[in-house]
N, C-alpha and C positions, 0 to 999 in steps of 0.2 A: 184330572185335567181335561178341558173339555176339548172337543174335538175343532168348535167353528174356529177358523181364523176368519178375518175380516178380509185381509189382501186375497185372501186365497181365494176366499167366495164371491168376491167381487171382481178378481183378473179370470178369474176361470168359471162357465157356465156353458150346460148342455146346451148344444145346437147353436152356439155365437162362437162369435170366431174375433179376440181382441189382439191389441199388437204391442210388443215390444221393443226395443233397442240393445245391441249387443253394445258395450262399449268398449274400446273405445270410438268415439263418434269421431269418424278422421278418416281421408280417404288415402290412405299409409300402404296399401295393397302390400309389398314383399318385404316392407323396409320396417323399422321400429317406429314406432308412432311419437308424437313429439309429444303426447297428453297435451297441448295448449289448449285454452278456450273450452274446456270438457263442460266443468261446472255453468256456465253460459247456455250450452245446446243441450244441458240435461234439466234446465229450467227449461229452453223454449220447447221440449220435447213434450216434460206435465202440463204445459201451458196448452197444447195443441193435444191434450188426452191421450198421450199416448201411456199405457195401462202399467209398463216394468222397463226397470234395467237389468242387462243382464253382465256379471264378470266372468271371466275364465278364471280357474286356479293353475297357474304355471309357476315353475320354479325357476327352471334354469335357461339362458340362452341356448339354441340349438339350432346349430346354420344348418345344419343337414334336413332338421324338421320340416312338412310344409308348410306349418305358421312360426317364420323365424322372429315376428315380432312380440313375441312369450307374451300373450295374451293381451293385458292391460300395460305389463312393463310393475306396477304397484302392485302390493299386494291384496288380495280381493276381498278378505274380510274390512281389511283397512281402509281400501277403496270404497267398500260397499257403504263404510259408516260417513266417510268424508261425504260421499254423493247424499246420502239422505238425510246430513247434515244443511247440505244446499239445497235440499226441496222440500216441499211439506206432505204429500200424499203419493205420487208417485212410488209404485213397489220396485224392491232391490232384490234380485235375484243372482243363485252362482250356478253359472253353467258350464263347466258342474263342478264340485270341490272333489277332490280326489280322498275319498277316505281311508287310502293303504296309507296315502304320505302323511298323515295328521294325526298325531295321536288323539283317539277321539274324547277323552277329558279336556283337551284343550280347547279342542273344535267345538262342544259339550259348552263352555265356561265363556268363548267367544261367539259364539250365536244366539246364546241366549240373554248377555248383556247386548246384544243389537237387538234384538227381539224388545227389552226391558226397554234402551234408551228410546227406541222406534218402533213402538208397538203394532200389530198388526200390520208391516211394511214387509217384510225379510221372508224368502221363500228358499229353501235349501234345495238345489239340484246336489246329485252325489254322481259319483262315478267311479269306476277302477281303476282309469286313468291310462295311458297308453306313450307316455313321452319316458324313453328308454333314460333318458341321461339326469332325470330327475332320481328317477328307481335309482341307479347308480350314484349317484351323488348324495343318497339319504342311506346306502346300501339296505334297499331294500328290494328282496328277490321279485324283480317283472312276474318269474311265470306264477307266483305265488298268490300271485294277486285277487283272484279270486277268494280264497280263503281270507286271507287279510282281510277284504272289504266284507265279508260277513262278517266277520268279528269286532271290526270296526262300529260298524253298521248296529249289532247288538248292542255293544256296549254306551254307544254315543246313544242309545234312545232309552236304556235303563238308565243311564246321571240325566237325561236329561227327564223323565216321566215317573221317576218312583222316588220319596222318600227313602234316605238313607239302603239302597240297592247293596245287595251284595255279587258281589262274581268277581272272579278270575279269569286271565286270557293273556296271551301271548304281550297286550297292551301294558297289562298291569295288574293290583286288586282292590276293589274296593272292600272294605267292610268296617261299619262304626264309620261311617265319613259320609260327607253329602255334597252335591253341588251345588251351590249357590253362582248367582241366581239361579231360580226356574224360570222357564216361560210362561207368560202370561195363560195362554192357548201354546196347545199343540203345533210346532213347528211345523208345515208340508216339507217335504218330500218327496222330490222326485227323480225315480229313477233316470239318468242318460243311459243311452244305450240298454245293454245287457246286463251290463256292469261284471263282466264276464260269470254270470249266471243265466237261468233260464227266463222264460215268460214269466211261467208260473210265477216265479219264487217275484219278481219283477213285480206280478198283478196283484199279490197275496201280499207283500208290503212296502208299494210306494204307492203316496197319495198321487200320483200322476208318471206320464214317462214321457219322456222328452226323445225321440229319435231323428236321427240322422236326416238330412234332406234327402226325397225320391219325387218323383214324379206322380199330379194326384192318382194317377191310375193305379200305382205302385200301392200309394200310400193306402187307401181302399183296403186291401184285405189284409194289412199288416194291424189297420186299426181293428178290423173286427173281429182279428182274432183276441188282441189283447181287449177289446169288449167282453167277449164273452170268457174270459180267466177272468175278468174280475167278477163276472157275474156267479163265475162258480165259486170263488172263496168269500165274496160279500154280499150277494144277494144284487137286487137293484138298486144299486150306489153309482154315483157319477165319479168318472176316474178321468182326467183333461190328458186328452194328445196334445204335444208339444213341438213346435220344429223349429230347428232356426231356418232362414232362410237369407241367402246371400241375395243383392239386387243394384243393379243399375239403372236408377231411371233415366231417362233420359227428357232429352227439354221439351224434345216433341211429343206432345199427350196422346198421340196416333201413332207414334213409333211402333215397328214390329216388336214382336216377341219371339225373342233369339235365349238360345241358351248359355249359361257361361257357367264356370262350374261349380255344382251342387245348388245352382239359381238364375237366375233371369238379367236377360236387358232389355228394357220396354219402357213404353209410355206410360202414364198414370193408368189410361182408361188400359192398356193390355192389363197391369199389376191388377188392377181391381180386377179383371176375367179371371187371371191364374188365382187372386185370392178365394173368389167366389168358388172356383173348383176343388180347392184345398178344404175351403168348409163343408160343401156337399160330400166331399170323404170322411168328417167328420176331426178334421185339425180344429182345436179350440184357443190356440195362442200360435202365433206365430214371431219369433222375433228376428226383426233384419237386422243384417248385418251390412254396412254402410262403405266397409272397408274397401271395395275393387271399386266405388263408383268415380265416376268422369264430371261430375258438377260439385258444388259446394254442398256441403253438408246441411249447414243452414238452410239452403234452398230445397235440399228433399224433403228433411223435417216438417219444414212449410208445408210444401207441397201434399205431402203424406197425410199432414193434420188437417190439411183442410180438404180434402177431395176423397182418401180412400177410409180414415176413418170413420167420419158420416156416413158414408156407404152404410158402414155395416153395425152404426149402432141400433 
């Protein structure tokens, strides 16, 4: 199975810096999101280049949580397929699927029929995952989770890349069986976070990593270190830093640049400064998240599509 993906090699590229969208598109801040008009602002989003979508994988409602609005509210494979059912090029991404809560034959069976239906669109973020009341509600042990998601992690990438695979694991066993479909091309992968593992294990096998929002100062040596793990286990291979990033534009294009949290409030021309310093750290995808902003959605889209993407094609 060959390694190129299409979306993959075209949302992500040494030294550019392209953008995403978290969904849901709606400025819902503390509350659950109504999903209206999605399908609407994820066309005007491809229409204005913007490069991915991205989903959360949430299970349960959790008022205590600090995202009480469980991500999309739908489920994200489900969601992912609805959304690139209503676009035609635009890539769909999950940021990130939790691989303890999923047993991964199933995950294995549903990403690779989105792969099949939507070739070349479908980007897999993975993750440990960190919402307590999910772990309890699937009874499965939080502190364990590390483990888990190796295991997971293995076995979802042997049904998904080998012929008839054998193994056993805590999941289940394969042997004499296969999974149908395969992927066309090689699914990416990328790490969120740590995924309660190391760098290492992080640079040596995720095709990219997706970490938490910092500041670009911050972000600087956290990329170069994961640069150079990957240069020790692959050689000269390009591996994409990934961020989300929260943001409030505002109306006035000269607006300050104030901080809000884990992202910005500012003008178009502040956003393109901060984005411009995010790429000179070496960030290669960034996706906003829309959710705390004070204008119409429609109108950052806009705005976004037409001033700070050019920037930086």
């Amino acid at each position: 199975m060959t390694l190129y993906h299409e979306g993959y090699a075209n949302l992500f590229q040494e030294n550019k810096l392209t953008f995403g969208l978290t969904i849901p598109l709606e400025n819902y801040h503390n509350q659950p999101p109504t999903m209206e008009h999605q399908a609407e602002r994820v066309q005007l989003a491809e229409k204005l280049n913007f490069q991915a979508l991205w989903l959360q994988d949430v299970l349960l409602e959790d008022p205590t949580f600090e995202d009480p609005a469980t991500g999309q509210i739908f489920d994200s494979f489900i969601y992912a397929t609805y959304l690139a059912s209503h676009t035609s090029t635009i890539k769909i991404g999950t940021a990130a699927t939790v691989l303890p809560l999923r047993h991964p034959l199933r995950t294995a069976k549903e990403i690779a029929s989105i792969d099949r239906l939507f070739p070349g669109r479908f980007i897999l973020g993975v993750s440990s995952g960190d919402r307590r009341k999910d772990f309890e509600g699937l009874g499965i042990p939080i502190m364990e989770r590390s483990e888990w998601f190796r295991e997971a992690f293995h076995d979802l990438n042997l049904a998904l890349d080998t012929e008839y695979p054998e193994f056993s694991s805590r999941f289940g066993t394969m042997k004499k069986s296969n999974l149908v479909p395969k992927p066309v091309n090689k699914i990416p992968m990328l790490m969120t976070g740590y995924c309660q593992q190391t760098l290492d294990w992080v640079a040596e096998h995720g095709d990219g990593w997706m970490f938490y929002p910092q500041r670009p100062s911050q972000q600087i040596a956290l990329i170069q270190q994961f640069r150079e793990k990957v240069f020790s286990y692959h050689g000269n291979v390009f591996r994409p830093f990934v961020m989300p990033l929260p943001i409030d534009l505002v109306n006035d294009r000269y607006g300050s640049i104030e901080k809000i949290p884990a992202g910005y409030r500012t003008g178009v021309l502040g956003l393109i400064k901060i984005l411009e310093q995010y790429r000179l750290a070496g960030v290669n995808h960034i996706l906003f998240n829309l959710s705390a902003g004070s204008r119409a959605v429609e109108e950052v889209i806009y705005e976004i599509g037409n001033e700070v993407i050019p920037h930086f094609q």
